[in-house]
N, CA and C atoms as a LAMMPS dump frame, in Angstrom:
ITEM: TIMESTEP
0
ITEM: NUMBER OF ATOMS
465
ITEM: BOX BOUNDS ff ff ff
-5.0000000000000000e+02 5.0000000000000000e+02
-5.0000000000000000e+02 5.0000000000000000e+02
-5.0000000000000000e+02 5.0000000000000000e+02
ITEM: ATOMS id mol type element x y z
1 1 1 N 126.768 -20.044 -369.571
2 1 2 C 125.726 -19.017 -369.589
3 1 3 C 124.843 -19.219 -368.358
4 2 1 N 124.422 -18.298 -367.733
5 2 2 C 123.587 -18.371 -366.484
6 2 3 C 122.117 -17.939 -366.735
7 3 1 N 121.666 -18.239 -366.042
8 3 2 C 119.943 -17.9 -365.805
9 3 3 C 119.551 -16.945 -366.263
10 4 1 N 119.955 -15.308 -366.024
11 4 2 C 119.444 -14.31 -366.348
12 4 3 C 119.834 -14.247 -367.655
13 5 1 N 121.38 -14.845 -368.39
14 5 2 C 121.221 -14.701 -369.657
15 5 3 C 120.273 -15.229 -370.865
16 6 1 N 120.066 -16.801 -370.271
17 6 2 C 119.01 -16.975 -370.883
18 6 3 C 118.136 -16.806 -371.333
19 7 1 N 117.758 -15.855 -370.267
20 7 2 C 116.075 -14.648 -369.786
21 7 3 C 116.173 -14.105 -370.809
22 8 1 N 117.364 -13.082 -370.943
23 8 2 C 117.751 -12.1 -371.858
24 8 3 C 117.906 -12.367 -373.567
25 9 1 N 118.432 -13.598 -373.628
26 9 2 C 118.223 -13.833 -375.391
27 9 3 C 116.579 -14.423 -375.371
28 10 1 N 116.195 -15.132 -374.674
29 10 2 C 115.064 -15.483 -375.042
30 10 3 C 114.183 -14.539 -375.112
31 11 1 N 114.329 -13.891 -374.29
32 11 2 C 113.28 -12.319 -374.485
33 11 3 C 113.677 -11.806 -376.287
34 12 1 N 115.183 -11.765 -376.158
35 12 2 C 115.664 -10.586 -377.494
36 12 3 C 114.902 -11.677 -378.459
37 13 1 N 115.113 -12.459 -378.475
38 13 2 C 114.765 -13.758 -379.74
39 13 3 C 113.226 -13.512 -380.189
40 14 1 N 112.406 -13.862 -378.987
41 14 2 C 110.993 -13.516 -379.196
42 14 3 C 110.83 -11.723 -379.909
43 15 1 N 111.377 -11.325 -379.273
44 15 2 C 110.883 -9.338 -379.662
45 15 3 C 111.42 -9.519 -381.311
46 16 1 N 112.974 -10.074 -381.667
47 16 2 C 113.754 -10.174 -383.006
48 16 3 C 112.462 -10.787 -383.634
49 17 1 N 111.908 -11.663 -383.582
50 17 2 C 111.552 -12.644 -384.352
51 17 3 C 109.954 -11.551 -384.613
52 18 1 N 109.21 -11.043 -383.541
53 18 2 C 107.841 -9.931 -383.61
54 18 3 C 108.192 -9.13 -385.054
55 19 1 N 109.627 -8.842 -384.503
56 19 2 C 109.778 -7.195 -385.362
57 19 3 C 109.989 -7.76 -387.184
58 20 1 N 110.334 -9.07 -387.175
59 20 2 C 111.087 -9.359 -388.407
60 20 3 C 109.526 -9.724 -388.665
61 21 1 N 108.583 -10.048 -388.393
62 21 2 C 107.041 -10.669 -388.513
63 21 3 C 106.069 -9.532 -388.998
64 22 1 N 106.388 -8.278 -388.119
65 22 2 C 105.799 -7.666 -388.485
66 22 3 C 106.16 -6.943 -389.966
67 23 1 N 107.181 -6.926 -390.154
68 23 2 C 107.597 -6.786 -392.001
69 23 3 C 108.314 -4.349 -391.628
70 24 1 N 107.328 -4.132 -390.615
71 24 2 C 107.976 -2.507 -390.571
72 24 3 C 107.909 -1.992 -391.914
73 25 1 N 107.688 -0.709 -391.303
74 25 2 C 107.371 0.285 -392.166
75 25 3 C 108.421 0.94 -392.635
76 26 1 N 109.18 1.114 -393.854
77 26 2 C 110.476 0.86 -394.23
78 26 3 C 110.283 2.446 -394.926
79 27 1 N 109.693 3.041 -394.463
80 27 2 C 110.31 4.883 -394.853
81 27 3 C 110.606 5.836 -393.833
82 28 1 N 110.964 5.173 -392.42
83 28 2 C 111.991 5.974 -391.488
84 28 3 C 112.907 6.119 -391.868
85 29 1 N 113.591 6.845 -390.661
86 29 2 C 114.957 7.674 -390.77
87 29 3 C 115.625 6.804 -390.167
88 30 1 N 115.584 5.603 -389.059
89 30 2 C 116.491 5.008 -388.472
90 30 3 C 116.658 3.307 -388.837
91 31 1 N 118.059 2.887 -389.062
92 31 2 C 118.01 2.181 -389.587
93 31 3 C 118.583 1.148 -388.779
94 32 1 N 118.049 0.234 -388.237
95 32 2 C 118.99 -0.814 -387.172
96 32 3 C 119.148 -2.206 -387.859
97 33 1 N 120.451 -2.572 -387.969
98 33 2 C 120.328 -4.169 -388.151
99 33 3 C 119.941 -5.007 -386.799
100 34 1 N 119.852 -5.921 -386.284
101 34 2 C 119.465 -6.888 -385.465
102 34 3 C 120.331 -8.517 -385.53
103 35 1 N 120.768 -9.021 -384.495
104 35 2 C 121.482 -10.321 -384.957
105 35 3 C 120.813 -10.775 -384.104
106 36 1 N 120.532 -11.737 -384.287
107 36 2 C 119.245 -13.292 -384.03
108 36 3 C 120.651 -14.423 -384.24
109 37 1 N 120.217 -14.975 -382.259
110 37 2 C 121.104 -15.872 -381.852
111 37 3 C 119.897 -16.8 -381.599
112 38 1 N 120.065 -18.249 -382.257
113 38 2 C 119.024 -19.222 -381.757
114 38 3 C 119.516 -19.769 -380.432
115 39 1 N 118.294 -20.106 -379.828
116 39 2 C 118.768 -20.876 -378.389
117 39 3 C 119.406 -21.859 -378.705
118 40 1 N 121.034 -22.019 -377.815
119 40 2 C 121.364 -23.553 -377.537
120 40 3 C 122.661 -23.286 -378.721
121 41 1 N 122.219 -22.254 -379.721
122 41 2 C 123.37 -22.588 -381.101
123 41 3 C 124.323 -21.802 -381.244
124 42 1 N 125.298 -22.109 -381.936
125 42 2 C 126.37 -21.868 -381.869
126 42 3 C 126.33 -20.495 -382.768
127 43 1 N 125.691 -20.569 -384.036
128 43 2 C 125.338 -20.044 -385.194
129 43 3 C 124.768 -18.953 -385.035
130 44 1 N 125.229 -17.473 -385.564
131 44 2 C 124.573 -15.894 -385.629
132 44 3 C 123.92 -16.091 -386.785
133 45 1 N 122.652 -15.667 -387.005
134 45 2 C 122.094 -14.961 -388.229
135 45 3 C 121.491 -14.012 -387.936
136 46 1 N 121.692 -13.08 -389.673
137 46 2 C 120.876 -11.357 -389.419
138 46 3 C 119.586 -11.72 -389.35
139 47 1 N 118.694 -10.627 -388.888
140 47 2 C 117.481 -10.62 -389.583
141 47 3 C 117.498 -9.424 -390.461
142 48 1 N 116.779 -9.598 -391
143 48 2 C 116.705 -8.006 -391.763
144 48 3 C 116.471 -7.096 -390.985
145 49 1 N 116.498 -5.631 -391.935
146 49 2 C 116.673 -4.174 -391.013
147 49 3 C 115.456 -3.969 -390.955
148 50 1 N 115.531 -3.78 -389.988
149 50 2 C 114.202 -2.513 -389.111
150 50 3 C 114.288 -1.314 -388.983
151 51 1 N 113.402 -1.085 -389.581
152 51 2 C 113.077 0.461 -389.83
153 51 3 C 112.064 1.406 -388.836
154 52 1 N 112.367 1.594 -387.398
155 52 2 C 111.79 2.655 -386.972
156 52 3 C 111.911 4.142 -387.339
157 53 1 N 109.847 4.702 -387.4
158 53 2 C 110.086 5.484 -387.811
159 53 3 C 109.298 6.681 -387.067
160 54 1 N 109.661 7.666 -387.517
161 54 2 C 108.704 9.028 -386.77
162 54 3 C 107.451 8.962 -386.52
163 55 1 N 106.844 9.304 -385.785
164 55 2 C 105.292 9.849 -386.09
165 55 3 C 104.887 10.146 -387.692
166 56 1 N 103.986 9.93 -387.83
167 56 2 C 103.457 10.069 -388.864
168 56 3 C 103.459 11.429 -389.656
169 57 1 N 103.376 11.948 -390.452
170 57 2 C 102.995 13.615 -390.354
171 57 3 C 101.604 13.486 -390.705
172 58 1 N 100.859 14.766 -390.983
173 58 2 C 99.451 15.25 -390.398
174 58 3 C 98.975 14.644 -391.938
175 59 1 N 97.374 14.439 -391.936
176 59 2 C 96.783 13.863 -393.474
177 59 3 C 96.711 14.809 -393.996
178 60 1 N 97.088 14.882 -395.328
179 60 2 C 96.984 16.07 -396.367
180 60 3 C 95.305 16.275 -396.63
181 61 1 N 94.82 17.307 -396.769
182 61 2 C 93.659 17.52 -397.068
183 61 3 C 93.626 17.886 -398.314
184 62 1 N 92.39 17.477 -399.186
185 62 2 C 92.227 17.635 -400.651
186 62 3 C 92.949 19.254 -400.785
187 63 1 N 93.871 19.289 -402.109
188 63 2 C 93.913 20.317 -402.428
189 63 3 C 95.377 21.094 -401.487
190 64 1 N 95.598 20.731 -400.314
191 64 2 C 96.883 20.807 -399.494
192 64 3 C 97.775 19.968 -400.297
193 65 1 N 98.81 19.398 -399.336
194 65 2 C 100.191 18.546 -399.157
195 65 3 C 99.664 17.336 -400.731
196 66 1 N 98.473 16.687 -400.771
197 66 2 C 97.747 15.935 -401.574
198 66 3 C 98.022 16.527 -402.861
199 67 1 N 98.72 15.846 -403.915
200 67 2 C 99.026 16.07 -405.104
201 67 3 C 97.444 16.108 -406.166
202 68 1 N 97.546 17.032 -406.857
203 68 2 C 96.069 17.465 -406.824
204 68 3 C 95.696 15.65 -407.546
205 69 1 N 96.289 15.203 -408.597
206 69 2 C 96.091 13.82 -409.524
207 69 3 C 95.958 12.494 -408.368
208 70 1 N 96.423 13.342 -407.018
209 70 2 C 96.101 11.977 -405.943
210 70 3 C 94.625 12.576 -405.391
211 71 1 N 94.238 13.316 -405.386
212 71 2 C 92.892 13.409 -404.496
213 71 3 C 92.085 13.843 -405.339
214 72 1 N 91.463 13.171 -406.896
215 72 2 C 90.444 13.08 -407.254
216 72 3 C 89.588 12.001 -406.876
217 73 1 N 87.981 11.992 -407.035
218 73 2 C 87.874 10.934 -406.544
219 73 3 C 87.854 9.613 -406.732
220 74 1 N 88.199 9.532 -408.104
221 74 2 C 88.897 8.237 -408.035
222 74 3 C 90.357 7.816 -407.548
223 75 1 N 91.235 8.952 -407.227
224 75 2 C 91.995 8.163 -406.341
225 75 3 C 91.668 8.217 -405.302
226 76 1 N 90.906 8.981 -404.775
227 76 2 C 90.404 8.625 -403.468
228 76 3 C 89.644 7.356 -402.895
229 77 1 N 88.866 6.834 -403.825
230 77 2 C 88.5 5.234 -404.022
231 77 3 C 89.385 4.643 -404
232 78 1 N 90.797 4.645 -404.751
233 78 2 C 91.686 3.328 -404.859
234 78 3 C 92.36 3.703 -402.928
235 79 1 N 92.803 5.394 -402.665
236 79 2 C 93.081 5.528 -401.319
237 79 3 C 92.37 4.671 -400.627
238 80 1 N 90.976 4.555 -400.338
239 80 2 C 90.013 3.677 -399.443
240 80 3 C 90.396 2.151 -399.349
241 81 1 N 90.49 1.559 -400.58
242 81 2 C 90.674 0.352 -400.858
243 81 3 C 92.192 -0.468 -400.408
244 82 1 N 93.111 0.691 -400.805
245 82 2 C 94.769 0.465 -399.765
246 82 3 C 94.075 0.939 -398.282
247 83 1 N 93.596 1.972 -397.857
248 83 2 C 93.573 1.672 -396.198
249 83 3 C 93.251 0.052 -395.858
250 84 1 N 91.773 -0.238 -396.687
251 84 2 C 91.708 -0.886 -395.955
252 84 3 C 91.534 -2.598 -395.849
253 85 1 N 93.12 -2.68 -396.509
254 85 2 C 93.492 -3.659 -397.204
255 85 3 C 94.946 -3.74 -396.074
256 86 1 N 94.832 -2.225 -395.586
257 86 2 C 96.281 -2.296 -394.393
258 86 3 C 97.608 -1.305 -395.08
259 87 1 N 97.467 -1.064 -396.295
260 87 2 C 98.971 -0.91 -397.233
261 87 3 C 99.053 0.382 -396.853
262 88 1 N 98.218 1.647 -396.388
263 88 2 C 98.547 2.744 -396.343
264 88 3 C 97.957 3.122 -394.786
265 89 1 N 97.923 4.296 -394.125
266 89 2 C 97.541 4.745 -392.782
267 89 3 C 96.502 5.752 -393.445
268 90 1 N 95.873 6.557 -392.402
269 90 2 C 94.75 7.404 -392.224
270 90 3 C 95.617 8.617 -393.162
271 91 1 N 96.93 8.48 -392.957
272 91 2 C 97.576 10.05 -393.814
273 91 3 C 98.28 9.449 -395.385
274 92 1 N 97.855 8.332 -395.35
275 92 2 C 97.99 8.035 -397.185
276 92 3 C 99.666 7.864 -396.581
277 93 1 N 100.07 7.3 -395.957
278 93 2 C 101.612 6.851 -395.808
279 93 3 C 101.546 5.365 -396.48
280 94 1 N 102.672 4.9 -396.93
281 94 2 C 102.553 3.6 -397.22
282 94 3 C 103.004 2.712 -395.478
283 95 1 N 102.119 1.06 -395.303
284 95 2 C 102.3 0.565 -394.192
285 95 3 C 103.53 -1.028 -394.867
286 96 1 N 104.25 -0.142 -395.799
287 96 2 C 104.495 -1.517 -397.13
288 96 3 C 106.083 -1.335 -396.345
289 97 1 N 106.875 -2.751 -396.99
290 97 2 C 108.004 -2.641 -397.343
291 97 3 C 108.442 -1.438 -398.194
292 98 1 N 109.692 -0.849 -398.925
293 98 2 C 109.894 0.372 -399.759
294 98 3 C 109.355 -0.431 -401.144
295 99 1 N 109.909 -1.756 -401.347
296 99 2 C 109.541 -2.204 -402.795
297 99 3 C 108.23 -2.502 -402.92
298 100 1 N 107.25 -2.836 -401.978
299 100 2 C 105.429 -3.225 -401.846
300 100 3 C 105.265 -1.886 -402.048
301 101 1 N 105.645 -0.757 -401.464
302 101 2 C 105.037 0.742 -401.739
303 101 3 C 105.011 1.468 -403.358
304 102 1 N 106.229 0.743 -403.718
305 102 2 C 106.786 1.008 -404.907
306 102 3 C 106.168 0.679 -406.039
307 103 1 N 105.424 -0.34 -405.601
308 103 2 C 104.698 -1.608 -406.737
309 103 3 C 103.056 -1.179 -406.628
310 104 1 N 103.168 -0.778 -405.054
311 104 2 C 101.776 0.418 -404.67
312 104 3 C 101.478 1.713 -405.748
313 105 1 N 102.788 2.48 -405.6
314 105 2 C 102.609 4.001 -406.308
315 105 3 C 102.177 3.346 -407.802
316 106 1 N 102.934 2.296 -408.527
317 106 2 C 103.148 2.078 -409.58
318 106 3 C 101.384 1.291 -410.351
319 107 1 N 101.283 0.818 -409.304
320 107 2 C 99.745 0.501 -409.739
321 107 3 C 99.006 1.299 -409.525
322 108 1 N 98.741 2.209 -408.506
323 108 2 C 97.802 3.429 -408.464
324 108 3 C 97.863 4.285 -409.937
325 109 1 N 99.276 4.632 -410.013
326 109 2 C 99.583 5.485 -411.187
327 109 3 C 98.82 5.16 -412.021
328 110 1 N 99.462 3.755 -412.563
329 110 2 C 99.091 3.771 -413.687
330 110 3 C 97.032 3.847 -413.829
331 111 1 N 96.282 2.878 -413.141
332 111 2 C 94.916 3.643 -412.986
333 111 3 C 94.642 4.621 -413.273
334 112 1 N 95.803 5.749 -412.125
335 112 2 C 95.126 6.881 -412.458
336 112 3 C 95.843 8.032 -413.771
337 113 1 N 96.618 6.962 -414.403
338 113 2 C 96.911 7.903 -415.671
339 113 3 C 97.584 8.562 -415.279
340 114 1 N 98.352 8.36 -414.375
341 114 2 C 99.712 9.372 -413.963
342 114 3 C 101.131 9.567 -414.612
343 115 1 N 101.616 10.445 -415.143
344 115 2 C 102.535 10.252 -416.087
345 115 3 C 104.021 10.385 -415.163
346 116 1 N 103.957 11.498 -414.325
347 116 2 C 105.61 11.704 -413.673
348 116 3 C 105.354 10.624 -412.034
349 117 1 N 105.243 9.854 -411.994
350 117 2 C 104.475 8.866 -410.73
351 117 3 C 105.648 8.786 -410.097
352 118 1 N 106.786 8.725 -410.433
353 118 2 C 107.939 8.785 -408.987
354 118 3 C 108.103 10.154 -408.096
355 119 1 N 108.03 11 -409.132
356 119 2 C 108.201 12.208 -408.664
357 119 3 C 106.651 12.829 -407.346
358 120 1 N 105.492 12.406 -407.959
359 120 2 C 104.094 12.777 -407.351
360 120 3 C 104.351 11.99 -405.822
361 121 1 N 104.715 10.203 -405.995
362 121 2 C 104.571 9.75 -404.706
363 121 3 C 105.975 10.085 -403.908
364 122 1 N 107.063 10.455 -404.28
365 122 2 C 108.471 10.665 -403.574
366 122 3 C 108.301 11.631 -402.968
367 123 1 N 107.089 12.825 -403.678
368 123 2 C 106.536 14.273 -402.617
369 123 3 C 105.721 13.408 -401.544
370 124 1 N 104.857 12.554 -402.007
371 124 2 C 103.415 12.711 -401.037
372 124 3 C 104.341 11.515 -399.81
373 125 1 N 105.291 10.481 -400.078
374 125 2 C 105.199 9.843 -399.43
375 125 3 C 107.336 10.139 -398.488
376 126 1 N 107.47 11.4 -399.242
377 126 2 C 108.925 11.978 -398.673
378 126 3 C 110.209 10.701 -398.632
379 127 1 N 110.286 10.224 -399.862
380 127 2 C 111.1 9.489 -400.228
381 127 3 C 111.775 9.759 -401.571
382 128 1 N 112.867 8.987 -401.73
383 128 2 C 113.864 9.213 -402.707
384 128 3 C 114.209 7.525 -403.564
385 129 1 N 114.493 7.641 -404.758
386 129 2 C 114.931 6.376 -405.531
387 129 3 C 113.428 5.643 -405.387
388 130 1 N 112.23 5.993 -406.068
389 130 2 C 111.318 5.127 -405.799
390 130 3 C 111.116 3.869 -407.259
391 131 1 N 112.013 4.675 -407.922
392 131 2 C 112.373 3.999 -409.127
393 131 3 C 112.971 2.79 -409.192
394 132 1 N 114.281 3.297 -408.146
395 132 2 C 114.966 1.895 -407.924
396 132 3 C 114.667 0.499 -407.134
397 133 1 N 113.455 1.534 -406.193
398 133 2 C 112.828 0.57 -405.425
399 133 3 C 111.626 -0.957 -406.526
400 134 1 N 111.478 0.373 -407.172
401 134 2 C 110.181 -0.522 -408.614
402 134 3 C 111.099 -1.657 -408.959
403 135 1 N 112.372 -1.393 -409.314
404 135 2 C 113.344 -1.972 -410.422
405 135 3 C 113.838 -3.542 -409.073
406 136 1 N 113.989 -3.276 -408.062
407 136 2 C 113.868 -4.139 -406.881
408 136 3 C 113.196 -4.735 -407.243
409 137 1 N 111.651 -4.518 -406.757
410 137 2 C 110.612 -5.348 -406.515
411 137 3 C 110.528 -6.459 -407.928
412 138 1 N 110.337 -5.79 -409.087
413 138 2 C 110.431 -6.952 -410.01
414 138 3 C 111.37 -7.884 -410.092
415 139 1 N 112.895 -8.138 -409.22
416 139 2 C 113.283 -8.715 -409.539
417 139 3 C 113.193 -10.217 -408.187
418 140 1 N 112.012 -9.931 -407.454
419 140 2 C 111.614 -10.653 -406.398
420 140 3 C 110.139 -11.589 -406.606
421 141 1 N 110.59 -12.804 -406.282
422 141 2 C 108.853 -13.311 -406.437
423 141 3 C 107.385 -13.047 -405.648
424 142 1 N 108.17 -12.807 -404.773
425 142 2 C 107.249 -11.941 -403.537
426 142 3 C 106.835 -10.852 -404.087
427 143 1 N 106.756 -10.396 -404.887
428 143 2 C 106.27 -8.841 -405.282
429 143 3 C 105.613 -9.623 -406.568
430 144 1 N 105.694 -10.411 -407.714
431 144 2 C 104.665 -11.081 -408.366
432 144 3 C 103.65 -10.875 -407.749
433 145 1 N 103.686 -11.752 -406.341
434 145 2 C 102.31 -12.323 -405.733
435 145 3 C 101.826 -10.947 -405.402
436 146 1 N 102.741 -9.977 -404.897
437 146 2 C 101.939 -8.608 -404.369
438 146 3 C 101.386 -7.956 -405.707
439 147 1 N 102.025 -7.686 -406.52
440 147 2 C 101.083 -7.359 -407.509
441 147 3 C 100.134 -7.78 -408.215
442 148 1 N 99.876 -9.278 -407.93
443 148 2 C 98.382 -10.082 -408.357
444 148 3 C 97.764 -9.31 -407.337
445 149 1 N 97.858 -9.139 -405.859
446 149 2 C 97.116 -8.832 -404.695
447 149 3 C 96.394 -7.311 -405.544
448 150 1 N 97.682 -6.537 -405.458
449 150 2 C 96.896 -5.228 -406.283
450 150 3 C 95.712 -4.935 -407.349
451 151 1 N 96.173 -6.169 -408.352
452 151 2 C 95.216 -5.796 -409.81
453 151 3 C 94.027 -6.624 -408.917
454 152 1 N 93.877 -7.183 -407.914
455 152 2 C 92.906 -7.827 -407.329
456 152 3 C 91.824 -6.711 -406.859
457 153 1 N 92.894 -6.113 -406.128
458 153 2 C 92.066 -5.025 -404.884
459 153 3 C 91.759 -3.802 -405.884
460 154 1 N 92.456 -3.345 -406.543
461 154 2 C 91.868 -2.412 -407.867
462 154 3 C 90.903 -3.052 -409.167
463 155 1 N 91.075 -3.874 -409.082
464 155 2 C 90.646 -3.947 -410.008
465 155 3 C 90.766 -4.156 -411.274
């Protein structure tokens, strides 16, 4: 291996290792795997997929795109409390993994007494299987701890 290759995985390694850190916002359209070569080793491993995604679309305004049971103001309080905790953007997108979003809709819901809650956030947040995503997350310990985080930040 020569000089410039070096350059070149060590660069990819550092950017692989950013993108897998930063966790991505996992309700794009494009789906890339990534293979993470350590320096010096012989050995490939994946990282997980990265999910780049579109621009955002525009914030629903009360009474618009906003499912009317999401923009009362108490969900608009629990909205405040996910901004700014990081889990959602300025347009109520989730900033979660699909299963953290999932465990998101599912605790908002229930607060807000929401009865059809896959169907309300699969409109507001233009996703599909958010069910299966729920049925995921419980079977991970990492999502325990995220849902202590929730009944924390709600309340």
């Amino acid at each position: 291996m020569n000089h410039n290759e070096d350059e070149v995985l060590d660069f990819m390694n550092r950017l692989l290792e950013r993108l897998q850190q930063a966790g991505g916002n996992q309700n794009g359209s494009h789906n890339i795997q990534f293979v993470y070569v350590a320096p010096g080793a012989q050995h490939v491993g994946t990282v997980q997929n990265q999910y780049f995604h579109p621009a955002p679309s525009p914030a629903p305004e009360r009474g618009g795109e906003m499912p009317e049971v999401l923009s009362t103001d108490k969900a608009m309080a629990l909205w405040r409390k996910a901004q700014r905790a990081g889990y959602v953007d300025e347009h109520y997108q989730p900033l979660l993994s699909r299963t953290q979003a999932a465990l998101l809709a599912d605790a908002m819901a229930e607060r807000l007494g929401i009865m059809e809650k896959w169907k309300v956030f699969e409109t507001l947040w233009h996703r599909k299987y958010m069910r299966s995503d729920y049925n995921l997350a419980l079977t991970r310990k990492v999502s325990l701890d995220f849902q202590d985080e929730l009944k924390q930040l709600f309340g």
